[in-house]
N, C-alpha and C positions, 0 to 999 in steps of 0.2 A: 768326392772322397778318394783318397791313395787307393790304389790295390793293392792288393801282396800278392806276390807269388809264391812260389817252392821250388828250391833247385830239383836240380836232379839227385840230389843224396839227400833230399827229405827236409831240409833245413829251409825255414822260410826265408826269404830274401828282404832285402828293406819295401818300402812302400813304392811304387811308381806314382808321378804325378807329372800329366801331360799339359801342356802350355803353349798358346797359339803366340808367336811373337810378333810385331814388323819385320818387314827384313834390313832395314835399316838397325833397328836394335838388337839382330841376331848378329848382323856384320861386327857391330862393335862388340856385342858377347866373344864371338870367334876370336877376332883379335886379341882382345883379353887373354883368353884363354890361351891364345899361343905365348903371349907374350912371358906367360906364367908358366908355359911348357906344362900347361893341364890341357884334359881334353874339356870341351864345352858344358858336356852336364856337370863335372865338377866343378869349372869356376860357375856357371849356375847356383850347383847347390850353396859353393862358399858363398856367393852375395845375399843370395835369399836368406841364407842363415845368419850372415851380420845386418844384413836389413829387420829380422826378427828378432833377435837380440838389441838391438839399438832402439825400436818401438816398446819394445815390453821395460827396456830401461829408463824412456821417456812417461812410459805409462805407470810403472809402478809407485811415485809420487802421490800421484791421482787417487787410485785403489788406496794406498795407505790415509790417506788423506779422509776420502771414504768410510773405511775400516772407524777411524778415529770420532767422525760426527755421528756413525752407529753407535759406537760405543756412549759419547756422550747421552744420544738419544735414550739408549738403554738407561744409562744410570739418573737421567732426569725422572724417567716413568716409575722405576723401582724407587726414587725419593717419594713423587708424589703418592702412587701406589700405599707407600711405608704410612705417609700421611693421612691419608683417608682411613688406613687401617687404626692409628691411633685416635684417631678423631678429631675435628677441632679444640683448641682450648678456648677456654672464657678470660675474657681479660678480668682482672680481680681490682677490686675498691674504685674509687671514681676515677672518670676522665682526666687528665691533668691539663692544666690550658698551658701552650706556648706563648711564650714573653718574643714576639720579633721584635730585631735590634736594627734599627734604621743607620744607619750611618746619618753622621750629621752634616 
């Protein structure tokens, strides 16, 4: 979990979260980040944040998706639900026989 701190005027600070990297992947972080004329934890934070954005937009499909065969499930159960509450009907006067039509 992030910490938070508290400056010194009382005001809490954003969250910290600590990360073991390679050095191999911190080399190329660094670079980045110079290239950006940012320091390192900011181009950190931007990739992490387009890296979360770009999942949640791969994933929100899904969830609606989701969202949608709840809903249908809901509306099957309050059909039959509705059913059972009315009762079954009786079919009324006789069977009727079906005439099948062969092809000749």
């Amino acid at each position: 979990m992030a910490t938070r701190q508290t400056s010194s005027s009382g005001r809490p600070k954003s969250p910290r979260v600590q990360v073991v990297l390679p050095e191999e992947l911190c080399d190329r972080l660094a670079r980045l980040a110079e290239s950006e004329s940012r320091t390192v934890s900011n181009m950190a934070r931007v990739l992490i944040q387009q890296g979360v954005e770009r999942l949640e937009r791969q994933l929100l499909p899904q969830r609606e998706q989701d969202q949608q065969a709840v809903a249908r499930a809901d509306r099957f159960r309050r059909q039959l639900e509705r059913q059972e509450r009315e009762g079954t009907k009786r079919l009324r006067g006789a069977p009727r026989r079906l005439r099948l039509f062969r092809p000749g």
